[in-house]
TITI-874900 format. One record per residue (C-alpha): x, y, z; residue in three letters. Coordinates in Angstrom, 2 decimals. Each point is the difference from the previous one (the first is absolute). Layout:
! TITI-874900
+---------+---------+---------+-----+
|    east |   north |      up |   r |
+---------+---------+---------+-----+
|       X |       Y |       Z | Ala |
...
+---------+---------+---------+-----+
This chain:
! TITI-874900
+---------+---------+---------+-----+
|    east |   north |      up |   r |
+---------+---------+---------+-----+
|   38.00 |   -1.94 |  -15.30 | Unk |
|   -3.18 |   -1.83 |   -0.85 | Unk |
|    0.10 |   -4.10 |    0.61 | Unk |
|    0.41 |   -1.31 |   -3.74 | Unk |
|    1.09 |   -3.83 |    1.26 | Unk |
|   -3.50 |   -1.77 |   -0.10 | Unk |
|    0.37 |    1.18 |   -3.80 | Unk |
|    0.61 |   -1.95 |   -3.14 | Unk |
|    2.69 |    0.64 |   -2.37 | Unk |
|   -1.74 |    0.90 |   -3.46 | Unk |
|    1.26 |    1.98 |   -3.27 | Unk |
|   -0.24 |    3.58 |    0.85 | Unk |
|    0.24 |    3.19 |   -2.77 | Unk |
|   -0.81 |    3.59 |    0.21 | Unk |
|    0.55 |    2.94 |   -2.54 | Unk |
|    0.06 |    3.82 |    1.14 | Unk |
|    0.55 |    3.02 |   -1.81 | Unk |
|    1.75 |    3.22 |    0.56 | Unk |
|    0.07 |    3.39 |   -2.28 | Unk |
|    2.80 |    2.21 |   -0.49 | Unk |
|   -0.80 |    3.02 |   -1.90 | Unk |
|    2.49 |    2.13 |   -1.44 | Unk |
|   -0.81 |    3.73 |   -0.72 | Unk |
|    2.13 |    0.53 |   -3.71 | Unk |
|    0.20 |   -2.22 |   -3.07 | Unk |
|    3.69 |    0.55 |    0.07 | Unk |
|    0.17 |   -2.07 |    3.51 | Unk |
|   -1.76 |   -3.17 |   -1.67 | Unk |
|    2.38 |    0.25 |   -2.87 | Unk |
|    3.03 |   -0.11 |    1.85 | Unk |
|   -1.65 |   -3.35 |    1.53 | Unk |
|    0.09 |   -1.39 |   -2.96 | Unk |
|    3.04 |    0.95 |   -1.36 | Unk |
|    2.15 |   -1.08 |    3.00 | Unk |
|    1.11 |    3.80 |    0.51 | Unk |
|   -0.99 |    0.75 |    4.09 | Unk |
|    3.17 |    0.66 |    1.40 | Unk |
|   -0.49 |   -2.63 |    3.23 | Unk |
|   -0.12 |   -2.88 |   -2.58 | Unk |
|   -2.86 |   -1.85 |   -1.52 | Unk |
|   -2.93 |    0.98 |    1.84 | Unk |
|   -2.09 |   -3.19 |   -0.98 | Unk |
|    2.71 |   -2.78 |    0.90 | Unk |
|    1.10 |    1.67 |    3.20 | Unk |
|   -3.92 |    1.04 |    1.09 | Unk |
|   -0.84 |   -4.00 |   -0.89 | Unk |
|    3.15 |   -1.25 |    2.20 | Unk |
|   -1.29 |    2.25 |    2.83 | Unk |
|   -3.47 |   -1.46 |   -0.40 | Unk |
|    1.22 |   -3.90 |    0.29 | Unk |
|    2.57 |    0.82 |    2.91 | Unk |
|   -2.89 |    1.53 |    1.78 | Unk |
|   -2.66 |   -2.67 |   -0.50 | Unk |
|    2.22 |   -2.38 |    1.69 | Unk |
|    0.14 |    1.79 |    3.09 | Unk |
|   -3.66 |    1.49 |    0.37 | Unk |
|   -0.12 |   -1.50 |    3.56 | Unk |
|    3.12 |    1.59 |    1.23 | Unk |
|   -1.78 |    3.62 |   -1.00 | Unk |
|   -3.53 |   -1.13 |    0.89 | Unk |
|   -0.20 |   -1.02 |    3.49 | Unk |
|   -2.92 |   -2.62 |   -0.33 | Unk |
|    1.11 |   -0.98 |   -3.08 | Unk |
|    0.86 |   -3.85 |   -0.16 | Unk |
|    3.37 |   -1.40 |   -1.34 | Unk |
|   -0.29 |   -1.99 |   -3.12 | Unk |
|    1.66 |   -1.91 |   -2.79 | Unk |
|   -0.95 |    3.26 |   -2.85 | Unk |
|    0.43 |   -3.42 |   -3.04 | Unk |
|   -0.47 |    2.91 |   -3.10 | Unk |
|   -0.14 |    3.05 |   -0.48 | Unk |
|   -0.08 |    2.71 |   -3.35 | Unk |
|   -0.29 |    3.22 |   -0.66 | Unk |
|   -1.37 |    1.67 |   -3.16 | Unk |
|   -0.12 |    3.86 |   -1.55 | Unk |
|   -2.57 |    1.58 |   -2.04 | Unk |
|    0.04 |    3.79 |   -0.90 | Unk |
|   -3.08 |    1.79 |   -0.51 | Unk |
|    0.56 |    3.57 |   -0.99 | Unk |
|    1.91 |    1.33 |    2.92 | Unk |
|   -0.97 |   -2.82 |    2.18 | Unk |
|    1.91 |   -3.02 |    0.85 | Unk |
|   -1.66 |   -3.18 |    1.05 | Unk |
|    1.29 |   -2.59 |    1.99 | Unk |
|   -1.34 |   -3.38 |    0.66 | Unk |
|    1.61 |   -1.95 |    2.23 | Unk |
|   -0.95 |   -4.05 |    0.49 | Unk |
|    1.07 |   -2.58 |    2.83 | Unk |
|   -0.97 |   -3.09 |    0.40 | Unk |
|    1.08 |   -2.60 |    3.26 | Unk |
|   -1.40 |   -3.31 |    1.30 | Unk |
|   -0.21 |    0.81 |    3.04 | Unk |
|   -2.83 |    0.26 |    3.30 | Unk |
|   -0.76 |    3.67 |   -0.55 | Unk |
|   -0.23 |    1.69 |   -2.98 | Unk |
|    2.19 |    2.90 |   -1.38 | Unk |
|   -2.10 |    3.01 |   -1.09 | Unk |
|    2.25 |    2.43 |    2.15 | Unk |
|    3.35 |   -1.02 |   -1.42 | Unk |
|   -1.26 |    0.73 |   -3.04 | Unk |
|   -1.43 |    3.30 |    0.63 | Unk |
|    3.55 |    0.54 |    1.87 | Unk |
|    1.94 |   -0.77 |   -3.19 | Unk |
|   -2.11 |    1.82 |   -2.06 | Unk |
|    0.85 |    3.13 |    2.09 | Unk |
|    3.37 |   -0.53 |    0.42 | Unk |
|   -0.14 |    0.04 |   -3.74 | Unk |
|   -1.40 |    3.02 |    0.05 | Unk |
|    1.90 |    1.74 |    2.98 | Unk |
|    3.24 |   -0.88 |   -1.89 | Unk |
|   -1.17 |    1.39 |   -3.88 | Unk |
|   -0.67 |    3.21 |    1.98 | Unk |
|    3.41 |   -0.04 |    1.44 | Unk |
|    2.01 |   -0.64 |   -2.59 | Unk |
|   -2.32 |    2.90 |   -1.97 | Unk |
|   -0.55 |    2.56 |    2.60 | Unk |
|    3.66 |    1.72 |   -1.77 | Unk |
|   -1.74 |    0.68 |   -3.04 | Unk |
|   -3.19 |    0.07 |    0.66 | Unk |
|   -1.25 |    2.11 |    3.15 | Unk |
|   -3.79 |   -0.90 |   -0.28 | Unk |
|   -0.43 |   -3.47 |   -0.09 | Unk |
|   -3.04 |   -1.87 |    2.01 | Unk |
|   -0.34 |   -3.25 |    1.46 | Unk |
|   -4.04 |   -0.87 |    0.10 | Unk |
|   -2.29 |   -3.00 |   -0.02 | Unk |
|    1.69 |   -3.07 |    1.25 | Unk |
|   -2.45 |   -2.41 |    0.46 | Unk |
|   -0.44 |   -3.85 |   -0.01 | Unk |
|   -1.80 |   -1.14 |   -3.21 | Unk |
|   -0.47 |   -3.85 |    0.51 | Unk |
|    0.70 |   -2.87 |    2.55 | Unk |
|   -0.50 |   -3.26 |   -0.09 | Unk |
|    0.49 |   -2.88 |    1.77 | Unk |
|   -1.07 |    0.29 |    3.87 | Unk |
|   -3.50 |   -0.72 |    1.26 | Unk |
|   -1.77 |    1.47 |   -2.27 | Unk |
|    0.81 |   -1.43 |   -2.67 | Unk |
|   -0.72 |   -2.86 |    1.39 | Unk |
|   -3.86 |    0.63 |    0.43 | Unk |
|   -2.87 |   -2.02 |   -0.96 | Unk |
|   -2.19 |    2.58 |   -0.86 | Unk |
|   -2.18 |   -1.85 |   -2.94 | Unk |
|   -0.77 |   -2.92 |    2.29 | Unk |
|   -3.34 |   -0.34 |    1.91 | Unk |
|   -0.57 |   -0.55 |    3.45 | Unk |
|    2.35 |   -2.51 |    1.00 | Unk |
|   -1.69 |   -2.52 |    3.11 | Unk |
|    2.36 |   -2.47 |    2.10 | Unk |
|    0.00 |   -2.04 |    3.04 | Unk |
|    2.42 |    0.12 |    2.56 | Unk |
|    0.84 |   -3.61 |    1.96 | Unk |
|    2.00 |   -0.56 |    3.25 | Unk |
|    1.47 |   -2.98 |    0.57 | Unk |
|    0.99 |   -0.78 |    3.25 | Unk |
|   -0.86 |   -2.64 |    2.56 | Unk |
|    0.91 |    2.18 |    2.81 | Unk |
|   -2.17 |    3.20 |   -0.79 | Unk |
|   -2.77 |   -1.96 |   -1.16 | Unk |
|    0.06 |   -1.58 |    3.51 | Unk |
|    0.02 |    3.71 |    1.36 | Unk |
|    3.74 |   -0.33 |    1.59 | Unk |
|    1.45 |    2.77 |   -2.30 | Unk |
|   -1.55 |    3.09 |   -1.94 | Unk |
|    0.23 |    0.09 |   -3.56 | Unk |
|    2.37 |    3.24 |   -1.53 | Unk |
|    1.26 |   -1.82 |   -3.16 | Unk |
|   -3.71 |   -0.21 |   -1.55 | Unk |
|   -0.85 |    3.57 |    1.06 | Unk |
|    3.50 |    1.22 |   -1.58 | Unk |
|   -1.12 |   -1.77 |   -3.32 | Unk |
|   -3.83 |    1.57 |    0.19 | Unk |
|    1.90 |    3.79 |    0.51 | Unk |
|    1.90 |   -1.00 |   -2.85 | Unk |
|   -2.72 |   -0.58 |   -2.42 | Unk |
|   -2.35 |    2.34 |    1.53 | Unk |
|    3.03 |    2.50 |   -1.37 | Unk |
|   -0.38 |   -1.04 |   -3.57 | Unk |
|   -3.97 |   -0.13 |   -0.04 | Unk |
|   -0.62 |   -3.26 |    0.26 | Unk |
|   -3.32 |   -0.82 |    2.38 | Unk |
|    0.39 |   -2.47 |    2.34 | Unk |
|   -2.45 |   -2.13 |    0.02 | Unk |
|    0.80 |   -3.34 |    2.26 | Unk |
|    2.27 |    0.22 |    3.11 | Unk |
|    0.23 |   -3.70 |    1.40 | Unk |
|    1.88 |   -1.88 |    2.73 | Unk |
|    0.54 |   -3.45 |   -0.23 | Unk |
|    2.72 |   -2.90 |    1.00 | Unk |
|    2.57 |   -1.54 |   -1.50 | Unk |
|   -2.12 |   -2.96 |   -2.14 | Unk |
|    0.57 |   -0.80 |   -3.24 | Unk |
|   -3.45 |   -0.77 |   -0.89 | Unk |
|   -1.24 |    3.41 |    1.47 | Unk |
|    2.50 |    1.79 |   -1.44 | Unk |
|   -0.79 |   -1.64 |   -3.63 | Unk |
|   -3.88 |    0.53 |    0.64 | Unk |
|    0.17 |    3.47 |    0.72 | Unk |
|    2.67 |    0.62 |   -3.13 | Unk |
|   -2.56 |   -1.52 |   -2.57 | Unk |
|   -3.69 |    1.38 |    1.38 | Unk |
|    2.07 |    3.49 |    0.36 | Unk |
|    1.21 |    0.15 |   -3.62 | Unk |
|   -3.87 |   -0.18 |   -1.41 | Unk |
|   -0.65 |    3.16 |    1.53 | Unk |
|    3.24 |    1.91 |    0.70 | Unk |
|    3.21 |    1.85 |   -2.53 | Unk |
|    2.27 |   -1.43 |    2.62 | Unk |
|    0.53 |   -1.64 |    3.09 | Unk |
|    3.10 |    0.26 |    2.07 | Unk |
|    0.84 |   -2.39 |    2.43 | Unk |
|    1.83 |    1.18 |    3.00 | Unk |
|    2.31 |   -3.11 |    2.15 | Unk |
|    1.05 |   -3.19 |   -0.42 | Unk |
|    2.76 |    0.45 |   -2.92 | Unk |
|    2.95 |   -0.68 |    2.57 | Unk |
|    1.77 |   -3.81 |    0.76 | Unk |
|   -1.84 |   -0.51 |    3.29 | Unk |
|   -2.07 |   -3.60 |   -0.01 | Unk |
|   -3.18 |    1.98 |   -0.27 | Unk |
|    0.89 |    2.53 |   -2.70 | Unk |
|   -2.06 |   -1.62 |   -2.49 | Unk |
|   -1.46 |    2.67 |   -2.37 | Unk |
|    2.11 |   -0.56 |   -3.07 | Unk |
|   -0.74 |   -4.08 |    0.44 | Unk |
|   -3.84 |    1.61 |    0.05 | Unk |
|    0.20 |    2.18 |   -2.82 | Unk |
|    2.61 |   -1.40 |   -2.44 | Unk |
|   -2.57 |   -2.93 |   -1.62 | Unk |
|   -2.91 |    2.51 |   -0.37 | Unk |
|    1.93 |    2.96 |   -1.89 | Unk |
|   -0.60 |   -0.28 |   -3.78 | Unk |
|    3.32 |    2.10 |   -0.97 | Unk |
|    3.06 |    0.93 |    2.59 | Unk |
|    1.16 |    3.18 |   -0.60 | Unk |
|    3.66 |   -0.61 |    1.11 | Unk |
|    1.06 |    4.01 |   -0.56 | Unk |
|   -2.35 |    0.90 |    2.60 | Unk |
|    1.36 |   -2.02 |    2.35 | Unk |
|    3.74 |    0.42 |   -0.89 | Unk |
|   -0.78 |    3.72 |    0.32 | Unk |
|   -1.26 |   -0.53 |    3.60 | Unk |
|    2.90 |   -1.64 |    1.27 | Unk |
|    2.52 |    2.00 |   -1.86 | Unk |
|   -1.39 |    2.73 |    1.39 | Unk |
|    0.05 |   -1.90 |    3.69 | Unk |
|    3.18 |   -0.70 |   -0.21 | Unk |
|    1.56 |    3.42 |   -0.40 | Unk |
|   -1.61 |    0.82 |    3.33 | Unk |
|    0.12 |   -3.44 |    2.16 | Unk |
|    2.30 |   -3.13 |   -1.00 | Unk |
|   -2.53 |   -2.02 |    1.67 | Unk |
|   -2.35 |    0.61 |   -3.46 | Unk |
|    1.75 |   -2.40 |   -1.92 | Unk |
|   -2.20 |   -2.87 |    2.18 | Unk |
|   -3.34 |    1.62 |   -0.84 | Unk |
|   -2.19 |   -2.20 |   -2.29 | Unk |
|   -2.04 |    2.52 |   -1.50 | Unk |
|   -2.37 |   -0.93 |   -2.80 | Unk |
|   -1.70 |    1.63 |   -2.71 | Unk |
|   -2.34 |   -0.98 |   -2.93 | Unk |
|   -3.32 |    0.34 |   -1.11 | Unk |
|   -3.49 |   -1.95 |    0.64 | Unk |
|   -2.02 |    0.99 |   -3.22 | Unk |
|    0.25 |    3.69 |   -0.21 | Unk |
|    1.08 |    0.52 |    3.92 | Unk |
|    3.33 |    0.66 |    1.17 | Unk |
|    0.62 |   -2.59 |    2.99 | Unk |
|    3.60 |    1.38 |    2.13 | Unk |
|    1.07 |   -1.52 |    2.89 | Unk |
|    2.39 |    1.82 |    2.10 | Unk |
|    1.76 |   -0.33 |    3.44 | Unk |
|   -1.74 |    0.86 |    2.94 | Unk |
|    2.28 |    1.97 |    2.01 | Unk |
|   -0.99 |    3.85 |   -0.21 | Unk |
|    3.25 |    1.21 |   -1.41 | Unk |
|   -0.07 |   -3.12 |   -2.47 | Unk |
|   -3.54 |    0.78 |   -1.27 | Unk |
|    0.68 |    3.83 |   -0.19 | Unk |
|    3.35 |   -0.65 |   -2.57 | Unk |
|   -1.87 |   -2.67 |   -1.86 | Unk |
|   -2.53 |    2.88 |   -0.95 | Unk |
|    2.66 |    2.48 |   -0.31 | Unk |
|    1.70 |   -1.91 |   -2.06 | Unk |
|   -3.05 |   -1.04 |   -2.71 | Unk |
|   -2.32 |    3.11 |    0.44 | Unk |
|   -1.31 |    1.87 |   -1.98 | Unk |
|    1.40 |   -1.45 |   -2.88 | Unk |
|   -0.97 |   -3.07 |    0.41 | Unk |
|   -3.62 |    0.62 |   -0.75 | Unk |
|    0.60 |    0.57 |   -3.66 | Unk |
|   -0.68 |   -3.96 |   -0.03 | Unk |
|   -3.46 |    0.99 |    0.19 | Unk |
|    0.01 |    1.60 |   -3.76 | Unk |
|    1.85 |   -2.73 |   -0.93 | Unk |
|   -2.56 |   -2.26 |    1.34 | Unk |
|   -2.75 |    1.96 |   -1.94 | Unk |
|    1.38 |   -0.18 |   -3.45 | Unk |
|    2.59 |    2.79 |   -0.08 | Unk |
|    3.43 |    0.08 |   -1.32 | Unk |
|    3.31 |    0.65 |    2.19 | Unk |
+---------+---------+---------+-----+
């Protein structure tokens, strides 16, 4: 089963459609008329359908569970054709394309059964999914330029060249991912000053800048005390989102200081600077949390 838990929960729907033909008029008409001897074929197909949906992952073997939050099923008849669309929606880490597709076959593996007496050439064709949304890809930032940011380490001990840096790199992979060109990778110690420098001659020339280190309790974690009088507007969600996010994974989250808010039109984050700290901090915000940039530019939510 494919590793879903660095995901965030977000609203999931899919629709899929399935097509039952029927090869008489006289078949469709005793649809309608409640008259197939196994009981009414579009109540009993539907209750098939939602039972089924529910346990997709017990049938498909990589096939997460999930909460399935709403479900419906709907008939239209086209000639001898019957068309069934079938919607889910969850909110949920992964999204739910194949339980819908399940249900809508189910629906259609249980109109053929309960027809099959009266009608010995009925066909099953074209299941297919016909929308998705809310995974990844709807999350993408397609009408936004090139997106430049700076990456900043900030740690006494691997500026001094006593410990390797893997948080920073984590963070770089990260944005690399979403195409966003790296275009400073600094160093530098735990100083205020330094810290505040680099934040305001970085924002004339960069869409972000993330700061890696020094959100923690520790007498020299000082990067929020750097940051917090030169931000313009704190962007509290962001940062709620990074330690709710932390926290599901590692109790310790709840003592990260990590900041967010803008300098002019750059996003300024600061995050913690363990590796597995940095890497949920940008699991938790990214990529959605680069539709600040439209917002920054004039467009609408």
């Amino acid at each position: 089963m494919v590793d879903i838990t660095h995901k965030i929960k977000t609203l999931r729907t899919a629709t899929a459609t399935a097509i039952v033909k029927v090869s008489k008029p006289e078949t469709i008409e005793s649809i309608l008329k409640n008259l197939v001897p196994k009981g009414n074929v579009f109540e009993m197909a539907k209750t098939a359908g939602l039972f089924a949906v529910k346990n997709t992952h017990t049938v498909i073997p990589d096939c997460h569970p999930l909460p399935i939050e709403f479900t419906s099923v709907s008939y239209n008849i086209e000639g001898l054709e019957i068309h069934i669309l079938f919607n889910v929606k969850t909110i949920y880490k992964t999204g739910v394309e194949v339980e819908a597709m399940h249900g809508a076959s189910v629906v259609a593996l249980t109109m053929y059964d309960m027809l099959k007496p009266i009608d010995k050439r009925i066909e099953i064709g074209s299941i297919k999914l016909l929308e998705k949304k809310g995974g990844k890809s709807s999350f993408k930032n397609k009408q936004i330029s090139t997106l430049k940011a700076s990456v900043i380490v900030c740690s006494d001990s691997i500026s001094q060249g006593k410990k390797e840096d893997f948080a920073g790199k984590a963070i770089i992979e990260k944005l690399e991912a979403n195409d966003v060109i790296i275009k400073n990778y600094d160093i530098i110690p735990d100083e205020v000053e330094l810290i505040r420098t680099k934040a305001i001659e970085l924002s004339e020339t960069n869409n972000l800048i993330i700061f890696t280190g020094g959100t923690g309790l520790s007498f020299r974690d000082v990067t929020p005390e750097a940051l917090e009088p030169i931000l313009e507007r704190r962007i509290p969600g962001i940062e709620e989102a990074i330690r709710s996010y932390g926290q599901d994974r590692m109790p310790y989250a709840m003592l990260s200081r990590s900041v967010a808010g803008t300098i002019g039109n750059c996003l300024v984050l600061a995050l913690p600077g363990s590796t597995n700290g940095a890497k949920e901090s940008m699991d938790a915000v990214f990529p959605h949390v680069l539709h600040i940039f439209k917002i920054l530019r004039g467009q609408q939510h």
